[in-house]
C-alpha distance (Angstrom), angle and dihedral (degrees) to the residues before:
residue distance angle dihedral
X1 . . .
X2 3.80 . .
X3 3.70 97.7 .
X4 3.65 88.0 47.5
X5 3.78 92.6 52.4
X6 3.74 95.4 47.7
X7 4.07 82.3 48.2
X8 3.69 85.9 64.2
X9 3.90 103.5 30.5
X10 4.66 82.0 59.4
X11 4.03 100.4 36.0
X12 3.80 113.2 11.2
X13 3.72 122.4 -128.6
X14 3.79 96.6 -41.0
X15 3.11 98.8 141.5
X16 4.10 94.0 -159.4
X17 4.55 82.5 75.7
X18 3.92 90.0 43.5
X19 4.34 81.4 64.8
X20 3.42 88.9 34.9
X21 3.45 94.2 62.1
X22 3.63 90.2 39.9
X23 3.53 96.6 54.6
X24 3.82 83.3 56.5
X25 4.13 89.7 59.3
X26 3.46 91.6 47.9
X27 3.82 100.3 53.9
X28 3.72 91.1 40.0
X29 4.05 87.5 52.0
X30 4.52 82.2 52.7
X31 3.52 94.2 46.8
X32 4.42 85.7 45.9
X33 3.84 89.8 48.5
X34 3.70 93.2 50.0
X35 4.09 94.1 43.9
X36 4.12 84.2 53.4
X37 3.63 93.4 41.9
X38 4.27 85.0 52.6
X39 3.90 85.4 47.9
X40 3.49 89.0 53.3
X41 3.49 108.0 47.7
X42 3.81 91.7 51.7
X43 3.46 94.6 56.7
X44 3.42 105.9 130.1
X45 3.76 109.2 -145.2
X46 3.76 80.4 54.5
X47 3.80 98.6 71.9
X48 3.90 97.0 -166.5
X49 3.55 109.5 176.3
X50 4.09 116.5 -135.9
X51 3.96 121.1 94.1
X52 3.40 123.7 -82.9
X53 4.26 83.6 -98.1
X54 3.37 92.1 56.5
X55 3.41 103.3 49.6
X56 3.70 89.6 54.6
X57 3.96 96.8 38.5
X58 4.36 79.9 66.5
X59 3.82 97.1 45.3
X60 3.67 89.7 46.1
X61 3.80 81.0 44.3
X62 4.13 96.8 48.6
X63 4.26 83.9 46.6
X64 3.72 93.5 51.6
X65 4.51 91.4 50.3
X66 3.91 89.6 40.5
X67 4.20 86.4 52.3
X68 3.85 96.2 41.2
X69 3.64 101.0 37.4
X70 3.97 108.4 123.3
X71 4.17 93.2 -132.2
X72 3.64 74.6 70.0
X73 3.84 101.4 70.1
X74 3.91 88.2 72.6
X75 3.54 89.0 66.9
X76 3.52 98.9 41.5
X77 4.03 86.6 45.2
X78 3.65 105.8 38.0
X79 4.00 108.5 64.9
X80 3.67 94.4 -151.8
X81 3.66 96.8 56.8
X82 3.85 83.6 73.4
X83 3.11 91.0 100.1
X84 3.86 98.9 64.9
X85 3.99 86.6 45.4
X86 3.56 81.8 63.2
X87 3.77 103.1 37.0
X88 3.86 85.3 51.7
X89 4.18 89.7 52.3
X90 3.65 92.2 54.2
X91 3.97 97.6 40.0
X92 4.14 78.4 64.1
X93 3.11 99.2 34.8
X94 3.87 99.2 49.6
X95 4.38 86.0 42.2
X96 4.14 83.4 48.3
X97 3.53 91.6 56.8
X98 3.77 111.3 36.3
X99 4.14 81.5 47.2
X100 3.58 96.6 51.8
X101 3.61 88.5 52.4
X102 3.66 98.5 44.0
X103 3.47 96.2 51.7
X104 4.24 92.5 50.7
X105 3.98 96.3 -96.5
X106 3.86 93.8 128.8
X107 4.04 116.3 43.1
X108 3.57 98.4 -138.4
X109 4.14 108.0 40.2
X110 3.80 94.9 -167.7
X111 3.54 102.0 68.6
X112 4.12 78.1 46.5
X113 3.58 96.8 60.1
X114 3.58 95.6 44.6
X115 3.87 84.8 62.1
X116 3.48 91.4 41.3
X117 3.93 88.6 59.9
X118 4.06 93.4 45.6
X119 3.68 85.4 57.9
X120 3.88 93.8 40.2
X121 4.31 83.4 50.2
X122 3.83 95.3 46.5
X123 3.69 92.5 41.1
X124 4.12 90.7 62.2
X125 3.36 93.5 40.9
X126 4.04 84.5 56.8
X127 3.70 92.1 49.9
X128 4.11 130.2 -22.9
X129 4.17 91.4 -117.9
X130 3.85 80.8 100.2
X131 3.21 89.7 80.4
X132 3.65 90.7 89.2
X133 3.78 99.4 66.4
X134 3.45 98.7 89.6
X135 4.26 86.7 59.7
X136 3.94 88.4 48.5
X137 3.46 93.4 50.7
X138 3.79 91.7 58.6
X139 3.91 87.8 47.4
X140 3.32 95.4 50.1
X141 4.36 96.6 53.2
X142 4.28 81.2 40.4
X143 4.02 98.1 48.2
X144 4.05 105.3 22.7
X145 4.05 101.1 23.3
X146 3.70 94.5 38.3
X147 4.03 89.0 -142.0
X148 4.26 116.0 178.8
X149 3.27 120.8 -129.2
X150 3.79 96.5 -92.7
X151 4.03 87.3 51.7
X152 3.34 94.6 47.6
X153 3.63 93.4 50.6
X154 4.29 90.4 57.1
X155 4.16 86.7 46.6
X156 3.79 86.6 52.7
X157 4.01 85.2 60.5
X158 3.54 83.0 58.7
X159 3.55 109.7 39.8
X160 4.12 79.4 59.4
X161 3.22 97.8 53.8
X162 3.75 91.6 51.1
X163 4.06 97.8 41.8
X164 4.21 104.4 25.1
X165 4.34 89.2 67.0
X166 4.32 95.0 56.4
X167 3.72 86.1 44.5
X168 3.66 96.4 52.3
X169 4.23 79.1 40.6
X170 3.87 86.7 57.5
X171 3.52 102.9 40.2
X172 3.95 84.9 50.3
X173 4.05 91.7 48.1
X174 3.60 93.4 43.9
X175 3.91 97.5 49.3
X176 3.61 86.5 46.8
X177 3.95 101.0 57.8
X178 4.26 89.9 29.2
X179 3.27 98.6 36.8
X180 4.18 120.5 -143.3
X181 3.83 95.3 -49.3
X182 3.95 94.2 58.2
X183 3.81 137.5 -126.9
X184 4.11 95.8 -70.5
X185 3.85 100.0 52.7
X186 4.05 122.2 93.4
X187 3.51 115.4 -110.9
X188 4.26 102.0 -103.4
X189 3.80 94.8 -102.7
X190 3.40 88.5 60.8
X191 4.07 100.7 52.5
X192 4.08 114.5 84.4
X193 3.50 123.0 -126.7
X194 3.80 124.8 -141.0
């Protein structure tokens, strides 16, 4: 809602700078999934064969179809949908980061996981489909880390302390501005008694 404000507070209600904007989101959420698909590809317990050129000729390739796919017009076109443009940035974005540190991209991974839970916090407070990040996590040490169950079991320590703090953040920020009864119910003078 604040990027939408701001939208109006520097152009008015044009909407031509509400897709302007949008467009912006949406290419920054390309470039994202191609940066994570890099990440990904060099992982190295993975072993995928392909040159380093390659490997980033198909992320750059996978960014370039998610950006120019037609379902993506109604987020470009419909202003409110911003909000999934930029729930879909910081899904990647968080993923990008807290895979980049686990797999040894960043020399000190604390100071990486603290980033990766800003992103995780502003993500849900874009849109709630954050939620799931916790459950990638976990995929991602199963699938691309190839963690036991013991291993996995000492990550999940870790993936907690990374994801549990935002969602205590958003539950706090959301029962602030909606109060106890939540965003979706009426306001009491509005419900009928019988």
């Amino acid at each position: 809602m604040l990027s939408l404000y701001y939208n109006y507070v520097l152009t008015g209600m044009e909407p031509y700078y509400f897709r302007v904007v949008n467009i912006i989101f949406v290419a920054a959420g390309g470039l994202t999934l191609a940066l994570l698909c890099m990440i990904i590809f060099e992982i190295p317990s993975l072993r995928l064969p392909g040159t380093l050129r390659d490997k980033q000729g198909v992320s750059l390739f996978l960014g370039l179809v998610f950006v120019a796919h037609p379902l993506q017009t109604f987020v470009v076109l419909y202003e409110w949908q911003r909000e999934a443009s930029m729930a879909y940035l910081f899904y990647f974005m968080t993923l990008a980061v807290y895979l980049a540190a686990r797999s040894g991209r960043f020399r000190h991974t604390i100071p990486a996981y603290i980033v990766t839970a800003i992103l995780f916090l502003v993500g849900l407070l874009s849109k709630e489909n954050l939620a799931t990040i916790p459950v990638v996590f976990g995929l991602a040490e199963v699938t691309l880390f190839r963690q036991n169950f013991r291993d996995l079991l000492k990550r999940a320590l870790v993936v907690a302390l990374i994801t549990l703090p935002p969602v205590f953040a958003y539950i706090l920020v959301t029962r602030y501005f909606h109060g106890s009864a939540g965003a979706n119910n009426p306001p009491p003078d509005q419900t009928r008694r019988h």
